[in-house]
Backbone as CSV, one residue per row, in Angstrom:
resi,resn,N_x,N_y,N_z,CA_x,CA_y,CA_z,C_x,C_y,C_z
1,UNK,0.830,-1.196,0.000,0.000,0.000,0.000,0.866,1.247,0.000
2,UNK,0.160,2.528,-0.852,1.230,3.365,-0.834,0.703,3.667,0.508
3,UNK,1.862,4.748,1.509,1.946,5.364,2.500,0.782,6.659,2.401
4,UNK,0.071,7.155,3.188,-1.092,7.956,3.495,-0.496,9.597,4.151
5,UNK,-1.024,10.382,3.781,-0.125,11.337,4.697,-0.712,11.298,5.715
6,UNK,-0.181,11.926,7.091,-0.375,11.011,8.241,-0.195,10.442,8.863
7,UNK,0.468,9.073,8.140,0.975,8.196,8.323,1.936,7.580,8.358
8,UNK,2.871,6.878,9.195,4.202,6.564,9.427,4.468,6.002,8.071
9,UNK,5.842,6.330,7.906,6.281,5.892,6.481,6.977,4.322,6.657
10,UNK,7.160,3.218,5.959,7.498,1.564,6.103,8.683,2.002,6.901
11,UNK,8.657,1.012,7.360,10.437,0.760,7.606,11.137,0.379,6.712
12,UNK,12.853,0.891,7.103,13.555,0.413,6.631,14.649,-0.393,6.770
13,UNK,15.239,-1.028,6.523,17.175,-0.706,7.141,17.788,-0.778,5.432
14,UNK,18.523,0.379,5.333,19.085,-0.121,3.950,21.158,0.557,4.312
15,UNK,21.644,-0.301,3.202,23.056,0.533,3.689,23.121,1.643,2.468
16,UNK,24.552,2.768,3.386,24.420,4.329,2.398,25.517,3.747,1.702
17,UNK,26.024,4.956,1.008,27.238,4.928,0.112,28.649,4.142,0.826
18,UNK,28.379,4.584,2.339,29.872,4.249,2.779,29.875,2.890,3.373
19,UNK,28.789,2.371,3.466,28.650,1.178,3.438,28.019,0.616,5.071
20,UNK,27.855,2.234,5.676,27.225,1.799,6.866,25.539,1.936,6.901
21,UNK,25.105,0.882,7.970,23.555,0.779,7.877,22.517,2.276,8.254
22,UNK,21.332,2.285,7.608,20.970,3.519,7.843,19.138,2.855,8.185
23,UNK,19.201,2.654,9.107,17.336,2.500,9.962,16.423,3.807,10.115
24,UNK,15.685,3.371,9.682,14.402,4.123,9.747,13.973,4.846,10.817
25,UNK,14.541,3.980,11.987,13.860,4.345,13.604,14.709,5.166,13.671
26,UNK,15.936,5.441,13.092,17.133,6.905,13.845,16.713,8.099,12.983
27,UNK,15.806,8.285,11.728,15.274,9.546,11.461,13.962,9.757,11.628
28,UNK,13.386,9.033,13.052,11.625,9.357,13.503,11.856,10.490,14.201
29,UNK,10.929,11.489,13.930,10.838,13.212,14.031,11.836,13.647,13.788
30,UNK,12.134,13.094,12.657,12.727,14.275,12.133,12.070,14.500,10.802
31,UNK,12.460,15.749,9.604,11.580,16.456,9.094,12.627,16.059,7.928
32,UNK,12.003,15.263,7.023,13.105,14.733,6.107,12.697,15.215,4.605
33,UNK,13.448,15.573,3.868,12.918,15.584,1.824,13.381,13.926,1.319
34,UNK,12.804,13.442,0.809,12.555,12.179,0.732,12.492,12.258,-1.078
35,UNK,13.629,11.592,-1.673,14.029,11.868,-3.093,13.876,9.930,-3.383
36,UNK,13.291,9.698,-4.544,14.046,8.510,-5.311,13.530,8.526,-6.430
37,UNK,15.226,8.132,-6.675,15.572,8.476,-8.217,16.260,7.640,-8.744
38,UNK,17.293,7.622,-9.446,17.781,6.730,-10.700,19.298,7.310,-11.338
39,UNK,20.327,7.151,-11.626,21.141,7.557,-12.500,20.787,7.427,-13.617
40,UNK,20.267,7.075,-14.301,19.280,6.644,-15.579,18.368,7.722,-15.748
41,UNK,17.618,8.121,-14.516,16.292,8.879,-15.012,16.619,10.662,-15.080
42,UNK,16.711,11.417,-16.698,16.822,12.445,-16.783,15.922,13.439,-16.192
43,UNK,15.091,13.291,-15.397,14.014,14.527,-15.011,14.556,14.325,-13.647
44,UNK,15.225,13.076,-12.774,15.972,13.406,-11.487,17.286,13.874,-11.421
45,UNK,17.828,13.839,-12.638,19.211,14.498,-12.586,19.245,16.113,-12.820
46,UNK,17.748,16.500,-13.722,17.694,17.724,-13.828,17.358,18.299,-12.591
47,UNK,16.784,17.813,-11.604,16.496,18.636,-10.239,17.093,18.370,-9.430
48,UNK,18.963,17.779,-9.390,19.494,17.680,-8.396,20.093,19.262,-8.026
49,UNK,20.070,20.414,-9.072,20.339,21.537,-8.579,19.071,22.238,-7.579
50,UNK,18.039,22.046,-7.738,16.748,22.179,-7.050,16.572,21.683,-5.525
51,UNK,17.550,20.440,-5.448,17.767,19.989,-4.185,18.759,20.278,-3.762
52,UNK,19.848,20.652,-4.835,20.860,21.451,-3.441,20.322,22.280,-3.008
53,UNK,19.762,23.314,-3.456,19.250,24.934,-3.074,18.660,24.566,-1.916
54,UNK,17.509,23.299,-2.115,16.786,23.151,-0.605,17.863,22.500,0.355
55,UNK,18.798,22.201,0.072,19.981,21.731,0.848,20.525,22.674,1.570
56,UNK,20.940,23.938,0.883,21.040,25.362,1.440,20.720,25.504,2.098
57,UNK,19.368,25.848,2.118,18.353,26.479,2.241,17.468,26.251,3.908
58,UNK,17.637,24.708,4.273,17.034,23.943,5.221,18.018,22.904,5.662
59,UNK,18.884,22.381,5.311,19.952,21.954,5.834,20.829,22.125,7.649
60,UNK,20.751,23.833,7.005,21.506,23.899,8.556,20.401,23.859,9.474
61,UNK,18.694,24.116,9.209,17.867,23.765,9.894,17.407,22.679,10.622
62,UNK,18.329,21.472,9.898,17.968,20.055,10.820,17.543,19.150,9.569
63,UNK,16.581,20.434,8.325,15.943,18.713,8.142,17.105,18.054,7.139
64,UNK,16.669,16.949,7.104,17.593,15.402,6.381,17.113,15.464,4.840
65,UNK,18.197,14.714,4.111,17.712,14.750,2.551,17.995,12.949,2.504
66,UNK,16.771,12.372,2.215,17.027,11.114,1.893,17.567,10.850,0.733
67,UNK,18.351,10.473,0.391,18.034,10.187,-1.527,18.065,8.468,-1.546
68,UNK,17.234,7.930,-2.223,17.012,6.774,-2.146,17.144,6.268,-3.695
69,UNK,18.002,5.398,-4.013,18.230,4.946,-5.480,17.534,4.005,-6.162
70,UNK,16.912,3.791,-7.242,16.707,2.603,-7.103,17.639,1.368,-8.519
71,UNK,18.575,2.221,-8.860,19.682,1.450,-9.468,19.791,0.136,-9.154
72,UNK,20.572,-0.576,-9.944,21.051,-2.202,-9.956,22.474,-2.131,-9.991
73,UNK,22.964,-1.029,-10.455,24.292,-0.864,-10.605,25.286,-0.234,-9.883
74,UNK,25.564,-0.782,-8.781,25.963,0.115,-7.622,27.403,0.750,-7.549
75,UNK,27.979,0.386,-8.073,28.987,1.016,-8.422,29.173,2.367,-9.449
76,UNK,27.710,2.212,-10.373,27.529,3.480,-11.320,26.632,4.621,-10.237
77,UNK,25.704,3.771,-9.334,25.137,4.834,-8.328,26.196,5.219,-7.987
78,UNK,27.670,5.202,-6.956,27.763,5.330,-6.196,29.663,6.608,-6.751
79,UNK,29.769,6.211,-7.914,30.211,6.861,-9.063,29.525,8.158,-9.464
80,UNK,28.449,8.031,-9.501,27.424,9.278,-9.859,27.578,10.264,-8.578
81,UNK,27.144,9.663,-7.685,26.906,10.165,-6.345,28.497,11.243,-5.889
82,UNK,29.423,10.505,-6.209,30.503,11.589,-5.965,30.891,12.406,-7.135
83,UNK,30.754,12.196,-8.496,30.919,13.255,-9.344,30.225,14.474,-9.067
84,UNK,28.445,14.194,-8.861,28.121,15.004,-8.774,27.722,15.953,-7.625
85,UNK,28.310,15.163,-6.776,28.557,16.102,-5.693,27.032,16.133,-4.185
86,UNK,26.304,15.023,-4.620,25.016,14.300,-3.980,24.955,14.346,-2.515
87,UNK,24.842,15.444,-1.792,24.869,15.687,-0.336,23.500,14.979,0.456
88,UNK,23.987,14.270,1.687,22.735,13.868,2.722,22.939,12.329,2.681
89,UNK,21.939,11.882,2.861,22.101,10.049,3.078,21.588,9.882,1.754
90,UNK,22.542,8.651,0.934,22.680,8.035,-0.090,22.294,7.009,0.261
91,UNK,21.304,6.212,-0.167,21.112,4.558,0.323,20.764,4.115,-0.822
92,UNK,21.440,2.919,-1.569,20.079,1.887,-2.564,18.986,1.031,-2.208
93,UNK,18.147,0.863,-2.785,17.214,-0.152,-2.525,17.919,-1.335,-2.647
94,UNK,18.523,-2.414,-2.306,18.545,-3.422,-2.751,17.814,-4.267,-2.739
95,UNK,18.296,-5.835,-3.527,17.594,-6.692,-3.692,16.052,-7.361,-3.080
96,UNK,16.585,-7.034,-1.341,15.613,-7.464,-0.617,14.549,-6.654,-0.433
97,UNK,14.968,-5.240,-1.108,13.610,-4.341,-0.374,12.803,-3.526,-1.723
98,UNK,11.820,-3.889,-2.169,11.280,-3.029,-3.310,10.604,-2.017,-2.995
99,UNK,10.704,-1.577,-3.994,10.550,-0.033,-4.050,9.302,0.147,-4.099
100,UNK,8.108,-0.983,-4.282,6.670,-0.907,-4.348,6.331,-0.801,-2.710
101,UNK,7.329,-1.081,-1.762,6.896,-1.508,-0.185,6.835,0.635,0.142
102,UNK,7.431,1.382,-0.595,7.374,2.553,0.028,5.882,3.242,-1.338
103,UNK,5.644,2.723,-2.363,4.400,3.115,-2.996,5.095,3.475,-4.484
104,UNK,6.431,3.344,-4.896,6.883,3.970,-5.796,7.192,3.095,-6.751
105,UNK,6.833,3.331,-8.035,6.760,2.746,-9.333,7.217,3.458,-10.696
106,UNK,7.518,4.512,-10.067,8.496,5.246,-11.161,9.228,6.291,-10.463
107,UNK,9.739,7.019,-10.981,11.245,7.787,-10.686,11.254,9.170,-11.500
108,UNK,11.115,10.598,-11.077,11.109,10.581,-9.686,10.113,10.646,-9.052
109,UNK,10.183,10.386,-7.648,9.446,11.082,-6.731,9.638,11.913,-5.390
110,UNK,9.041,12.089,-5.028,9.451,12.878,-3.757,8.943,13.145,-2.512
């Protein structure tokens, strides 16, 4: 089911870029932008300048920038992720966790 606003968002545990685990329960209240996207998908690469600004912008305020991938190719995510300079928690979906369990079926969203 997709998530309701309102309503607690699934859990997770997924690992980030650096290879450490990132749980769901350590960003409850907090006030997060919640990105997933694709190295593949051109309409999320065009608004990664859109999310720095809110990175700017609300950053030193506390809230968190999820970016959630849903690549197969983790080494091209994770390649991407430092060229372009991808600030906040980096995590992929992997194998075990689909991307239908958070409501999402295409890329992007937010």
């Amino acid at each position: 089911d997709i998530p309701k606003v309102g309503k607690l968002f699934p859990s997770f545990v997924l690992i980030d870029i650096n290879g450490k685990t990132v749980n769901s329960d350590s960003l409850r209240g907090k006030v997060i932008y919640l990105d997933f996207w694709a190295t593949w998908c051109s309409p999320c690469i065009r608004d990664i300048p859109f999310t720095k600004k809110l990175k700017e912008k609300y950053g030193s305020k506390g809230m968190v920038f999820l970016n959630i991938s849903i690549d197969k190719d983790s080494k091209q995510w994770k390649d991407f992720i430092v060229k372009n300079g991808l600030e906040g928690i980096n995590v992929n979906l992997d194998s075990n966790v689909n991307s239908k369990k958070f409501g999402i079926n295409m890329v992007p969203q937010y």
